[in-house]
Backbone of each chain as ProteinMPNN parsed JSONL, in Angstrom:
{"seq_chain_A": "XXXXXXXXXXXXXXXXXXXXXXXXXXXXXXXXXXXXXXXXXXXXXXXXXXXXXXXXXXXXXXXXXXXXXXXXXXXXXXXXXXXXXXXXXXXXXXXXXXXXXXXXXXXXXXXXXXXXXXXXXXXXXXXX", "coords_chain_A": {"N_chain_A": [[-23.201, -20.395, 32.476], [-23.566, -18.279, 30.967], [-24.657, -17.149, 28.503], [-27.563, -17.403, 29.567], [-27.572, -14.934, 30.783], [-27.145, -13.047, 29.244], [-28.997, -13.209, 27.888], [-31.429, -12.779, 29.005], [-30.597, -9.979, 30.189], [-30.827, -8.943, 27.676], [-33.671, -8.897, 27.335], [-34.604, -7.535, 29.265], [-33.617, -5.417, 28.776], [-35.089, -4.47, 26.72], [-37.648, -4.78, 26.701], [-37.81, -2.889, 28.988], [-37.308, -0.252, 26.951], [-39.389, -0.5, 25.304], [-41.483, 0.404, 26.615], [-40.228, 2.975, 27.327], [-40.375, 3.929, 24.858], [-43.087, 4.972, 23.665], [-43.359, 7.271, 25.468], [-41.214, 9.041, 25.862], [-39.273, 8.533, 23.017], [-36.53, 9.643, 22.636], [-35.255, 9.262, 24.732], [-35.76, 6.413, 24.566], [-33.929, 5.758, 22.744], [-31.41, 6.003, 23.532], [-31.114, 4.501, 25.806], [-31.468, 2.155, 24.194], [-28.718, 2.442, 23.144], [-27.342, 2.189, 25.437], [-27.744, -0.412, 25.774], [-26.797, -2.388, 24.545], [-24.243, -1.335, 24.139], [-23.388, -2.568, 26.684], [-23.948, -5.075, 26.13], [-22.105, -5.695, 24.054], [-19.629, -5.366, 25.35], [-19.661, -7.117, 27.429], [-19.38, -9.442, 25.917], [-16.741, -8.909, 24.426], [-14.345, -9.336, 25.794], [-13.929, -11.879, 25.794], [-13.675, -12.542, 22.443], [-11.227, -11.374, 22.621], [-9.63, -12.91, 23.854], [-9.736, -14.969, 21.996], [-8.559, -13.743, 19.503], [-6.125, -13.147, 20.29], [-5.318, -15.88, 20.677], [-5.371, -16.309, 17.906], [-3.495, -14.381, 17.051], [-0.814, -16.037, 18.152], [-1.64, -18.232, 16.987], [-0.28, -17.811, 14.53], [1.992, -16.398, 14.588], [3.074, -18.105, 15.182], [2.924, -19.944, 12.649], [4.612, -18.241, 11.022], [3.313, -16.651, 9.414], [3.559, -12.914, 8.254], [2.654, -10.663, 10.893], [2.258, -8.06, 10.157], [-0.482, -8.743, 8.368], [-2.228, -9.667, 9.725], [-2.236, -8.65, 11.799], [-3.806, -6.127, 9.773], [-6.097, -7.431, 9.262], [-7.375, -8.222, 11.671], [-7.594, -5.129, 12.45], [-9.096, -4.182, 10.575], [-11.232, -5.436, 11.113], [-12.438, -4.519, 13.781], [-12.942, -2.387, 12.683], [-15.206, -2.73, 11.081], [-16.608, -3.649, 13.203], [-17.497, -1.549, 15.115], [-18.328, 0.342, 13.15], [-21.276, -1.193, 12.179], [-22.286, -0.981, 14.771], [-22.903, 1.424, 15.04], [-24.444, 1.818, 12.976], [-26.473, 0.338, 13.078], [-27.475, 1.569, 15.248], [-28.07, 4.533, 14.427], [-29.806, 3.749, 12.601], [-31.999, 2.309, 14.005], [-32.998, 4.498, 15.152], [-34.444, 5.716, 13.261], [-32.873, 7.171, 11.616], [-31.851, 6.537, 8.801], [-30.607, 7.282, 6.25], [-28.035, 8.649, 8.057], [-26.925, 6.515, 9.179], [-26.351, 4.912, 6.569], [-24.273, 6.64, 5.9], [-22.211, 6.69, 7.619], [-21.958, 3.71, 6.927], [-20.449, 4.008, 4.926], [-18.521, 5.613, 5.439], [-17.178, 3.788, 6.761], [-16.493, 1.617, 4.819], [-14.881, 2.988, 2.816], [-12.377, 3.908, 4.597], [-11.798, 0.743, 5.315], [-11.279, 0.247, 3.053], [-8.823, 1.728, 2.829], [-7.071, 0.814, 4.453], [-6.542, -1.471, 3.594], [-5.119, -1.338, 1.286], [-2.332, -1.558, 1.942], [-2.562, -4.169, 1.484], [-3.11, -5.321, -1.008], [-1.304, -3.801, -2.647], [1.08, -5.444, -1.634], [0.251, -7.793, -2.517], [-0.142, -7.642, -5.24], [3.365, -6.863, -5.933], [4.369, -9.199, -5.472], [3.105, -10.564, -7.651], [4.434, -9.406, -9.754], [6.655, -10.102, -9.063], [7.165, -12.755, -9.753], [6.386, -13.024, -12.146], [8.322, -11.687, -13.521]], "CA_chain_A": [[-24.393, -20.046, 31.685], [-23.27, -16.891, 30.198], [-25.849, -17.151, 27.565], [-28.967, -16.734, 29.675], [-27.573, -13.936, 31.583], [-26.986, -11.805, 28.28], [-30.676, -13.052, 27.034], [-32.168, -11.836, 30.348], [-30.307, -8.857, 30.265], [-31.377, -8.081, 26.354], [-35.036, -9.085, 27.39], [-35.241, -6.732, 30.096], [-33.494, -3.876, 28.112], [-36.204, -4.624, 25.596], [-39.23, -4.3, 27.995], [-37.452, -1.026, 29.554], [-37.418, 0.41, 25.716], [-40.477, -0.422, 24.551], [-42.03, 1.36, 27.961], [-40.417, 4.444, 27.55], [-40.577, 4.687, 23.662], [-44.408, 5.729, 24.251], [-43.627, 8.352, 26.166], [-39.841, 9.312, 25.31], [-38.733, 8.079, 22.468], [-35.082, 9.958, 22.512], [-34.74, 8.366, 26.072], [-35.566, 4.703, 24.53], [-32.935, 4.922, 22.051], [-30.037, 6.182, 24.706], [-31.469, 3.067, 26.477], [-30.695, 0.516, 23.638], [-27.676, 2.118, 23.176], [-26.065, 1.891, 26.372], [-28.429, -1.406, 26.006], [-26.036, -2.59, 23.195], [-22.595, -1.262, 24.416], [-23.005, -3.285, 27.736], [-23.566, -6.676, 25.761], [-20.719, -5.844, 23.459], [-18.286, -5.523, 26.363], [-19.808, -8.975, 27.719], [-18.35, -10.943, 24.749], [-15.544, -8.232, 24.063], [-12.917, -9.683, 26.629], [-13.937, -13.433, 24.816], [-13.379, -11.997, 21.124], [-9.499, -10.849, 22.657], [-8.889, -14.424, 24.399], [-9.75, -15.447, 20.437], [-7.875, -12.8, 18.896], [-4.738, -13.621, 21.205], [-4.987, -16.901, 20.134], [-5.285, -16.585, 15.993], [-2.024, -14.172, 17.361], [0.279, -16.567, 18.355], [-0.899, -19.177, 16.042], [0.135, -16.736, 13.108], [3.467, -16.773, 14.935], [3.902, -20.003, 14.986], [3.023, -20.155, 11.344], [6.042, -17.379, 10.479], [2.793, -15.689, 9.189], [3.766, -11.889, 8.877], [1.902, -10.071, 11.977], [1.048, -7.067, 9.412], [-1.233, -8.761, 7.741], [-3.164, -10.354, 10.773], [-2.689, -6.795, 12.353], [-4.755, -5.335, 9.391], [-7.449, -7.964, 9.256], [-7.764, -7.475, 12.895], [-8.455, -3.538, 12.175], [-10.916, -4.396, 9.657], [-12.706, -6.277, 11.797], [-12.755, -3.497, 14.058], [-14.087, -0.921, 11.984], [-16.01, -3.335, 10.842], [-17.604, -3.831, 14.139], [-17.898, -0.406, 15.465], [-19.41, 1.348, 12.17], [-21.825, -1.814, 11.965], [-22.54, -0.989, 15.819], [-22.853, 2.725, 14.736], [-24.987, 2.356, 11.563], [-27.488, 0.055, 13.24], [-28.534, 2.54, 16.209], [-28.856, 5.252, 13.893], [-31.19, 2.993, 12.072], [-32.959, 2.311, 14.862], [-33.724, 6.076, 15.738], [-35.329, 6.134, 11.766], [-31.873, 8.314, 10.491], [-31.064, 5.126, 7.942], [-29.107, 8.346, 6.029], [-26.732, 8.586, 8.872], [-26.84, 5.13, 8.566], [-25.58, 4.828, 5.378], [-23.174, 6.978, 5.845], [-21.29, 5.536, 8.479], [-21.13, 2.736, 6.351], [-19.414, 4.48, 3.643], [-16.96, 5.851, 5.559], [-16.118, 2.44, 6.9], [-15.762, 0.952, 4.102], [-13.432, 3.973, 2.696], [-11.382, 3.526, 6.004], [-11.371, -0.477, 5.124], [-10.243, 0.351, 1.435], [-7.446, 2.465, 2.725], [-6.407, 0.052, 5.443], [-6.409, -2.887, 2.376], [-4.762, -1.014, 0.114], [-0.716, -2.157, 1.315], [-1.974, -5.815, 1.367], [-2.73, -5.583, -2.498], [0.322, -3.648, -2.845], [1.611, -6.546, -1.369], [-0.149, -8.919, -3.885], [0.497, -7.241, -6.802], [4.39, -6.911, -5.732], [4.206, -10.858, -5.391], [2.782, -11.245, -8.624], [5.417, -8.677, -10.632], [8.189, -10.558, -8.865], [7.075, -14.125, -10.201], [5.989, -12.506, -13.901], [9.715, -10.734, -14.222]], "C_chain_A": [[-24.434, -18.548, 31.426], [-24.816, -16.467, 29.461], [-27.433, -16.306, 27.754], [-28.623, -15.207, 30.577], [-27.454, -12.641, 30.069], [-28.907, -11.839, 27.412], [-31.324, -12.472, 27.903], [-31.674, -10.39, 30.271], [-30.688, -7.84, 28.562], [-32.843, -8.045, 27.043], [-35.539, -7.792, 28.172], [-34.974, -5.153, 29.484], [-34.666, -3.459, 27.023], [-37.691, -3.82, 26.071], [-38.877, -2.707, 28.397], [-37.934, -0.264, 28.423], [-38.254, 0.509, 25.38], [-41.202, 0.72, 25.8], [-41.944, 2.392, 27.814], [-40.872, 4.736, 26.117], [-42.079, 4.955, 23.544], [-44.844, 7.035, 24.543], [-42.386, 9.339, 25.917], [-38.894, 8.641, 24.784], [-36.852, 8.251, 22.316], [-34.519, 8.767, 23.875], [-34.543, 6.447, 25.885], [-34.26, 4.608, 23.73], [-31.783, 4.972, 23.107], [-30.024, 4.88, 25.214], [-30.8, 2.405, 25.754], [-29.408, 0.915, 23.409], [-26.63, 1.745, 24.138], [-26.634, -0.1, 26.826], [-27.005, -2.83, 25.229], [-24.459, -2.808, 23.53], [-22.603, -2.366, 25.378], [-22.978, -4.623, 26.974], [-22.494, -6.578, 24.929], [-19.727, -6.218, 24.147], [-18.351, -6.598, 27.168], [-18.744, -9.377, 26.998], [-17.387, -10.025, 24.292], [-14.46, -9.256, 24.902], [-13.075, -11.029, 25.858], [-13.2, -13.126, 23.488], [-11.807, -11.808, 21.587], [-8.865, -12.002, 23.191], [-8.666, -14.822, 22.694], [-8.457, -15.256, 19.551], [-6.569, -12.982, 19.66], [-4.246, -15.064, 20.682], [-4.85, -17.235, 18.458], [-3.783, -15.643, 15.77], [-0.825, -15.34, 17.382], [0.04, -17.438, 17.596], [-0.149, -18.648, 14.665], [1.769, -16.257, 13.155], [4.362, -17.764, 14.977], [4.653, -20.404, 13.752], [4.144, -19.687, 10.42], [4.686, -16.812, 9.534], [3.059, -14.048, 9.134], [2.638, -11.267, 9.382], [1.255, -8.595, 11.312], [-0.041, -7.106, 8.963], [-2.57, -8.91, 8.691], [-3.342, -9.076, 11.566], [-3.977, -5.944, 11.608], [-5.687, -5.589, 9.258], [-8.035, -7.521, 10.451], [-8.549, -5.979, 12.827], [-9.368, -3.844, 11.794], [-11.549, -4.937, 10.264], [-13.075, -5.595, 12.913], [-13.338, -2.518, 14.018], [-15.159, -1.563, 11.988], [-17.283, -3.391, 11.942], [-18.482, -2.772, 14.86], [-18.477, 0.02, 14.442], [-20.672, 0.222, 11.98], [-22.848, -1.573, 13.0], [-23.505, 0.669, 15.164], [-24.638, 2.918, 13.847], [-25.938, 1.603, 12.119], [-28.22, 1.059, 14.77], [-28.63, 3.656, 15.818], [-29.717, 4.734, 12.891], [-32.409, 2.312, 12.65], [-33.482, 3.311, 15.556], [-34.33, 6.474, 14.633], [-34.384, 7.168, 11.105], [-31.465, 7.217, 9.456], [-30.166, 6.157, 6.955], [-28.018, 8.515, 6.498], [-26.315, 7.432, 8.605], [-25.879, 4.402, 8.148], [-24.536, 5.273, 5.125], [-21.848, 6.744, 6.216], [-21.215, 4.284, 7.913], [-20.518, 2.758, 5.358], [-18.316, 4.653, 3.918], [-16.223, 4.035, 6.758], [-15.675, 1.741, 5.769], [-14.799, 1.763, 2.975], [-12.378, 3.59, 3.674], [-11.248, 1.764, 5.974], [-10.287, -0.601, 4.287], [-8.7, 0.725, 1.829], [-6.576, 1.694, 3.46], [-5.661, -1.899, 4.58], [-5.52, -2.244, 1.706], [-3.12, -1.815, 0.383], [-0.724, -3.47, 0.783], [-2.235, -6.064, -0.522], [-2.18, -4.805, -2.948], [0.737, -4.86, -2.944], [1.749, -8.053, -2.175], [0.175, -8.809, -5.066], [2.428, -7.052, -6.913], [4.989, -8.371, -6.275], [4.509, -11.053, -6.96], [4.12, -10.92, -9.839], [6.4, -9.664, -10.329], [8.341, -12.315, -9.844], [6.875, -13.933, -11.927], [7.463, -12.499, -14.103], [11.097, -11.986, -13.664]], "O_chain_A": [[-25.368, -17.807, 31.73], [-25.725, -15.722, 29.828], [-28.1, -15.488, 27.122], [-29.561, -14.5, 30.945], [-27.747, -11.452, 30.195], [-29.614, -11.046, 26.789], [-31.914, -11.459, 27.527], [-32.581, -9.558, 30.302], [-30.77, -6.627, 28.372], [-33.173, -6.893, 27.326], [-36.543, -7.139, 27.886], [-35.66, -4.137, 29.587], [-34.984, -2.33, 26.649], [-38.368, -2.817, 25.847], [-39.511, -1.678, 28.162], [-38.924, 0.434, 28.641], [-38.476, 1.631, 24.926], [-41.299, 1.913, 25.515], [-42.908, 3.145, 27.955], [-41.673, 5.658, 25.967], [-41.903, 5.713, 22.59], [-45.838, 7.705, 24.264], [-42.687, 10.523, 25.767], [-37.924, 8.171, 25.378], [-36.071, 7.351, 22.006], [-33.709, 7.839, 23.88], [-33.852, 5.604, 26.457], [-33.515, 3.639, 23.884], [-31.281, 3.912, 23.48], [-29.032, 4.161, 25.096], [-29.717, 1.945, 26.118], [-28.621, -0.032, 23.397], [-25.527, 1.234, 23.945], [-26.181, -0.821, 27.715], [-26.635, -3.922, 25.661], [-23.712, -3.772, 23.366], [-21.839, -3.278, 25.062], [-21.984, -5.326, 27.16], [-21.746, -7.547, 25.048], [-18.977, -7.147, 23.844], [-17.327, -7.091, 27.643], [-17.573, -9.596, 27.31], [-16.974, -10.572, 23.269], [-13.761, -9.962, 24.175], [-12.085, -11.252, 25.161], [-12.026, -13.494, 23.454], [-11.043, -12.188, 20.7], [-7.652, -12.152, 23.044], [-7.536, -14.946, 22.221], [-7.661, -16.065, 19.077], [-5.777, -12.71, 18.757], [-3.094, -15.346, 20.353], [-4.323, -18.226, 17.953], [-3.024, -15.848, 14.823], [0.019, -15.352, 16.486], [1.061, -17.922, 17.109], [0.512, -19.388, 13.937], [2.515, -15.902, 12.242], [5.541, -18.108, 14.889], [5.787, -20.819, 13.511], [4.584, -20.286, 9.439], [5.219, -16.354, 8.524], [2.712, -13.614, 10.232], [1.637, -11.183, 8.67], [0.206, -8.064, 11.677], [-0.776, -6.12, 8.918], [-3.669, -8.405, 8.464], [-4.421, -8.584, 11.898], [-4.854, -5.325, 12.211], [-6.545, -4.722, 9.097], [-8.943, -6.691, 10.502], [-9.733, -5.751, 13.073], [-10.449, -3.873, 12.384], [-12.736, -4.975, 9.941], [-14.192, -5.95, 13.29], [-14.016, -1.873, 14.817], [-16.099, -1.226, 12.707], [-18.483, -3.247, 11.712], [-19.672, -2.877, 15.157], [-19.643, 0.211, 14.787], [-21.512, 0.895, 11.383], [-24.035, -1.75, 12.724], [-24.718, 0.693, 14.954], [-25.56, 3.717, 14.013], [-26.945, 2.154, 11.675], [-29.41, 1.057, 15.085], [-29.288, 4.334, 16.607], [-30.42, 5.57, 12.323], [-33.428, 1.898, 12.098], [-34.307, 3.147, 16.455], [-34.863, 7.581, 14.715], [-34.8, 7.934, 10.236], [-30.235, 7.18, 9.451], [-28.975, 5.859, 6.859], [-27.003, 8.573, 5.804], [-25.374, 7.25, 7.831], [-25.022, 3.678, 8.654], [-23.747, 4.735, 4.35], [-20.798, 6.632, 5.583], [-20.32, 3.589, 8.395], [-20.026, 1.767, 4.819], [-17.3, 4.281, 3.33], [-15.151, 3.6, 7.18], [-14.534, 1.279, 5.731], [-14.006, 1.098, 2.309], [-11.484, 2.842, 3.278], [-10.407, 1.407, 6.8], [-9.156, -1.081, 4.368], [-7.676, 0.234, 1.353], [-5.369, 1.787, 3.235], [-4.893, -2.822, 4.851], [-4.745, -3.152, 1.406], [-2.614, -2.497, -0.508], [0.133, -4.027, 0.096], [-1.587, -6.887, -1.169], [-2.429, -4.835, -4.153], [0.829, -5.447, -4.023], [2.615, -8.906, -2.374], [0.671, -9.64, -5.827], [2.853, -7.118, -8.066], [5.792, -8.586, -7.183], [5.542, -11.466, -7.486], [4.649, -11.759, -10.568], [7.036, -10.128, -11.276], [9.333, -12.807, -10.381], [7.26, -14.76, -12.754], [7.895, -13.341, -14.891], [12.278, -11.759, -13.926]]}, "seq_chain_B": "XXXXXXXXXXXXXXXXXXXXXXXXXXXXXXXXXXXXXXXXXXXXXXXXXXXXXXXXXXXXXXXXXXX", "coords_chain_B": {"N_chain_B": [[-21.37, -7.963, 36.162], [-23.524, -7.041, 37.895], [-23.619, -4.128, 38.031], [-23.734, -3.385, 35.037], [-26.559, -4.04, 34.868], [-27.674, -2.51, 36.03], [-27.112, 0.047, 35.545], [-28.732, 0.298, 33.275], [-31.361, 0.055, 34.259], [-31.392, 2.359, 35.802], [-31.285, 4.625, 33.628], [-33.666, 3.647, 32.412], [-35.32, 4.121, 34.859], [-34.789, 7.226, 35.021], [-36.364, 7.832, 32.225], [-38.814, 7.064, 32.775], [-39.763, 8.512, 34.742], [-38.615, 11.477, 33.958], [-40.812, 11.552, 32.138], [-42.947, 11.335, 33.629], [-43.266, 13.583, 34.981], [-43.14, 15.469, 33.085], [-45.829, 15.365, 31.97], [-47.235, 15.81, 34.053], [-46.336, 18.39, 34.331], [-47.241, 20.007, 32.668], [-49.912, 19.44, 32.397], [-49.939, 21.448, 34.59], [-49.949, 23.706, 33.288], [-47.051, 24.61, 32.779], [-45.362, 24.686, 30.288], [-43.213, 24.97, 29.33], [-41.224, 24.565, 31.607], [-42.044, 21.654, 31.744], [-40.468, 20.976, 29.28], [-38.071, 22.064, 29.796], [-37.624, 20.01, 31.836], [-37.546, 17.194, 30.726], [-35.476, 18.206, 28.877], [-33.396, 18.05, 30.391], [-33.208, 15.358, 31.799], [-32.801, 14.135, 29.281], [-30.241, 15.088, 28.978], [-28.653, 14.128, 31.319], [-28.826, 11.256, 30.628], [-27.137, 10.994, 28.439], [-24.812, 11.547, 29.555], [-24.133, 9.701, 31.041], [-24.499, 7.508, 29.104], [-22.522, 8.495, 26.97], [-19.958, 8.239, 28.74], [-20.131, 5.342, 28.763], [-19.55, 4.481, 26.345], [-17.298, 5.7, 25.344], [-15.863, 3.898, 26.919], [-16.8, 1.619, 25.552], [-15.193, 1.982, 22.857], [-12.445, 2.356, 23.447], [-12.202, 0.034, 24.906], [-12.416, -1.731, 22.209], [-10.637, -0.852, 20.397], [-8.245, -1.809, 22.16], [-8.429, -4.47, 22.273], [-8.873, -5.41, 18.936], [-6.363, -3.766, 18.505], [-6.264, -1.372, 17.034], [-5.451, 1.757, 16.306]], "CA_chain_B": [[-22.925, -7.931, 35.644], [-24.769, -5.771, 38.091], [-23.28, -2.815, 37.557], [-24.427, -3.373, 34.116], [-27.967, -4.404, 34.553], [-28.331, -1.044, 36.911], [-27.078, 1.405, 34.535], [-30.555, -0.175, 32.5], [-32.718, 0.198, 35.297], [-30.919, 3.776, 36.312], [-31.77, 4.72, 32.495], [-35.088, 2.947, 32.439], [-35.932, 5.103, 35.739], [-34.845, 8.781, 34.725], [-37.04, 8.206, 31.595], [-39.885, 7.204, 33.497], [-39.457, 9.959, 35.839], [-39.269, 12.699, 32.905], [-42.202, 11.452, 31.199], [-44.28, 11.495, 34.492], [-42.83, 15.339, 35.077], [-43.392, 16.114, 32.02], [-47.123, 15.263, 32.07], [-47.317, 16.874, 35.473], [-46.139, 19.902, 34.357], [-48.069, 19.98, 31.09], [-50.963, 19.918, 32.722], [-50.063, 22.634, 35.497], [-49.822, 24.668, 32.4], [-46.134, 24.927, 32.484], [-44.958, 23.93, 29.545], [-41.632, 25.5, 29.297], [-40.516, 23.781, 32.348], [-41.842, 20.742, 31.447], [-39.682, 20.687, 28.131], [-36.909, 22.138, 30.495], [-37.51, 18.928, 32.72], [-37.225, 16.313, 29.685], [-33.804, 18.063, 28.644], [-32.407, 17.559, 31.716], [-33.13, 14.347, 31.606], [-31.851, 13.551, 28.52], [-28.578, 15.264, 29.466], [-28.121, 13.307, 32.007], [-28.707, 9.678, 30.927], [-26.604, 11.399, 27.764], [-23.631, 11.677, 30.049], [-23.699, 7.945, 31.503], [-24.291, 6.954, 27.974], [-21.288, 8.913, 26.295], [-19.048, 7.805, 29.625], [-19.958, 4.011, 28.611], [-19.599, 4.7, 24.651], [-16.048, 6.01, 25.07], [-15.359, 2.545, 27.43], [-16.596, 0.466, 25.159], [-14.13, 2.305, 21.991], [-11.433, 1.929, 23.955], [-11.926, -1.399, 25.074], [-12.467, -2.118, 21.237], [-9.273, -0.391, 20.389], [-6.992, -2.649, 22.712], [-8.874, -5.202, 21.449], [-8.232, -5.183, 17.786], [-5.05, -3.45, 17.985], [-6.598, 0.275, 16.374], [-5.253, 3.487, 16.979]], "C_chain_B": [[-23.826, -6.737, 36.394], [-24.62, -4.554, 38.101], [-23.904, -2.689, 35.835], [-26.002, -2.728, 34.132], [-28.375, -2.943, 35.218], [-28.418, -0.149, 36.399], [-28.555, 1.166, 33.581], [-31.151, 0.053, 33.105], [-32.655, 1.926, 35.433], [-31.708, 4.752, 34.868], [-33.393, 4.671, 32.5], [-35.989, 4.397, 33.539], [-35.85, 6.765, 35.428], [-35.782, 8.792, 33.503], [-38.627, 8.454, 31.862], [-40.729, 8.578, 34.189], [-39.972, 11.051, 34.917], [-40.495, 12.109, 32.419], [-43.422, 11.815, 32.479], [-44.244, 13.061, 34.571], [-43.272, 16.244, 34.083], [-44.775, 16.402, 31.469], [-47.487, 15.793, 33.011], [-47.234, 18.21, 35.033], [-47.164, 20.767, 33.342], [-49.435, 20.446, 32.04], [-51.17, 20.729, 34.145], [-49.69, 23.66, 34.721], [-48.669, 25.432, 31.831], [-45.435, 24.542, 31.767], [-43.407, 24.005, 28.952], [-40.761, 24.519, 30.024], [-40.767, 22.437, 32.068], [-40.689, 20.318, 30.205], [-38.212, 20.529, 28.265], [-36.613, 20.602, 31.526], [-37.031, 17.553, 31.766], [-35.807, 17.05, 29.201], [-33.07, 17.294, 29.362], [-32.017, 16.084, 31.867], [-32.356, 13.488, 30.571], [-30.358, 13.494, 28.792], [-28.61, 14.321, 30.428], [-28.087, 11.621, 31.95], [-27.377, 10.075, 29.292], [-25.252, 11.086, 28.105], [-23.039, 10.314, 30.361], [-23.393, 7.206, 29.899], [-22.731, 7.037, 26.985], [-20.187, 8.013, 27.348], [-19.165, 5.716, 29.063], [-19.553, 3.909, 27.15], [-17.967, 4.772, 24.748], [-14.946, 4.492, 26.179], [-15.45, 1.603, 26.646], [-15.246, 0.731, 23.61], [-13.215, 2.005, 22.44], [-11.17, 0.685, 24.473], [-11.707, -2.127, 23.287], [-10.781, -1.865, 20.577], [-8.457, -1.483, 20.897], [-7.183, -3.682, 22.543], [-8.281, -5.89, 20.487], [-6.772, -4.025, 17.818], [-5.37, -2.103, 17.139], [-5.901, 1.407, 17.281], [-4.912, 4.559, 15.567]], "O_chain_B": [[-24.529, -5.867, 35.881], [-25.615, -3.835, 38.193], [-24.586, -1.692, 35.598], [-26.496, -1.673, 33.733], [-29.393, -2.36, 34.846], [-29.383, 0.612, 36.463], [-29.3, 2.117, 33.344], [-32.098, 0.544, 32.491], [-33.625, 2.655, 35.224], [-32.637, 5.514, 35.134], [-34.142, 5.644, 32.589], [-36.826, 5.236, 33.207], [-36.841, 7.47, 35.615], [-36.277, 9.918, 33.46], [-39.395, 9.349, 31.509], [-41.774, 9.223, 34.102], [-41.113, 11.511, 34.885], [-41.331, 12.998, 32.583], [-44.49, 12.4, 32.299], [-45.226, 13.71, 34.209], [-43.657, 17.409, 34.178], [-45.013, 17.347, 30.717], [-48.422, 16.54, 32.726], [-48.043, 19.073, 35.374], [-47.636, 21.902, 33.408], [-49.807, 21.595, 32.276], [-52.238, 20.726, 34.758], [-49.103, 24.594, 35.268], [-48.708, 26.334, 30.994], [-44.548, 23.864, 32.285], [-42.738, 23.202, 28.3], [-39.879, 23.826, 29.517], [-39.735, 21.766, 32.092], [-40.09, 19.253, 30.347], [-37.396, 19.796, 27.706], [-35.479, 20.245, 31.848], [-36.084, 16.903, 32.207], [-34.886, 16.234, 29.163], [-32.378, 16.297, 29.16], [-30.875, 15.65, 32.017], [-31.592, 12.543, 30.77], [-29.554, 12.563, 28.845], [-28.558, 13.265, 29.799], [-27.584, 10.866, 32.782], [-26.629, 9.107, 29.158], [-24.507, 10.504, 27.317], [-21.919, 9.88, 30.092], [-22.393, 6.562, 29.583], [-22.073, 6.121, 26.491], [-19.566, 7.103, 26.8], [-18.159, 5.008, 29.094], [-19.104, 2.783, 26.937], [-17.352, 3.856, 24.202], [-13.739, 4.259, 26.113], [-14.611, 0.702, 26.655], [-14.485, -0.198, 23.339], [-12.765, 1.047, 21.813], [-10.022, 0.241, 24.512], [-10.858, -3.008, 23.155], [-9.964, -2.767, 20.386], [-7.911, -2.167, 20.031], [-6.147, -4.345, 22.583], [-7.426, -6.751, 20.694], [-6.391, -3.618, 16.72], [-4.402, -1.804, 16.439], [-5.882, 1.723, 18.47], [-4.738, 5.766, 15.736]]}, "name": "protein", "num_of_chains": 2, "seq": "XXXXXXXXXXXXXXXXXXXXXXXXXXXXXXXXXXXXXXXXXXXXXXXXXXXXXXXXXXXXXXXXXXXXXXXXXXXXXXXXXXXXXXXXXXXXXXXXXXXXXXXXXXXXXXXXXXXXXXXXXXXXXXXXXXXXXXXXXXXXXXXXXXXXXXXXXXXXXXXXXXXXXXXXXXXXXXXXXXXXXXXXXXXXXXXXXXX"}
């Protein structure tokens, strides 16, 4: 029962937060964030049993491992600037915010860019 | 887990703490030190915070496969 131990453990980070934000608001956000990181790293080691396994079936498949490498990233960034951009939106910077989600999805673009290389290569070779 | 849940409580308690200090001091007219007493504080749940921030990147990292 994983489950209720991460709902108990949001609930109570909740209660802590609201308590101090009253009295020290800088102190509540520190709170949710180290409120935040700890449940990430709960279901982090799960997410890499996953991710181990969409590995080797992609080996199986004769899938090439670049591509599944760069989705992987992206879903990385993805997760961290998502992580990022919602606890400076919960301290009222939604500017920072925003920003951090620009430069992820710059840093996506650039990390996409060989696989439509890759597509458009494809396509030239079957045109010519 | 309880190493977790403590760093929340540990957190939870230094804010407490400054805020009571900080009202203490306030009204012993020292308001300097009180302001000086709420840094401190911050810095220091600052430090646990950054120290868990750069655990969880790096766990994310080996993760997904980033560097």
């Amino acid at each position: 029962m994983e489950i209720a131990q991460i709902v108990g453990f949001g609930l109570i980070a909740a209660v802590l937060a609201v308590v101090l934000r009253q009295e020290k608001p800088e102190l509540a956000l520190l709170l949710s964030i180290g409120a935040g990181v700890l449940l990430f790293l709960m279901v982090l080691t799960k997410i890499g049993a996953v991710i181990n396994v969409l590995r080797d079936l992609s080996v199986r498949a004769n899938v090439n491992l670049l591509y599944l490498g760069t989705i992987l990233k992206i879903v990385g960034i993805a997760y961290i600037a998502d992580f990022g951009a919602q606890l400076c939106r919960d301290a009222g910077e939604s500017a920072l915010a925003s920003k951090i989600e620009f430069a992820a999805k710059v840093l996506i673009l650039v990390l996409a860019i060989p696989i439509v290389m890759a597509v458009l290569d494809t396509l030239m070779n079957i045109l010519s | 887990m309880s190493t977790n849940i403590d760093l929340i409580f540990k957190i939870a308690g230094v804010g407490i703490l400054t805020a009571v200090l900080h009202t203490l001091l306030k009204h012993a007219g020292k308001e300097e030190q009180a302001q000086l007493a709420t840094l401190a504080g911050v810095a220091i749940v600052l430090m646990w915070v950054i120290e868990l921030l750069g655990h969880l990147f790096s766990q994310v990292k080996s993760v997904f496969k980033l560097f």
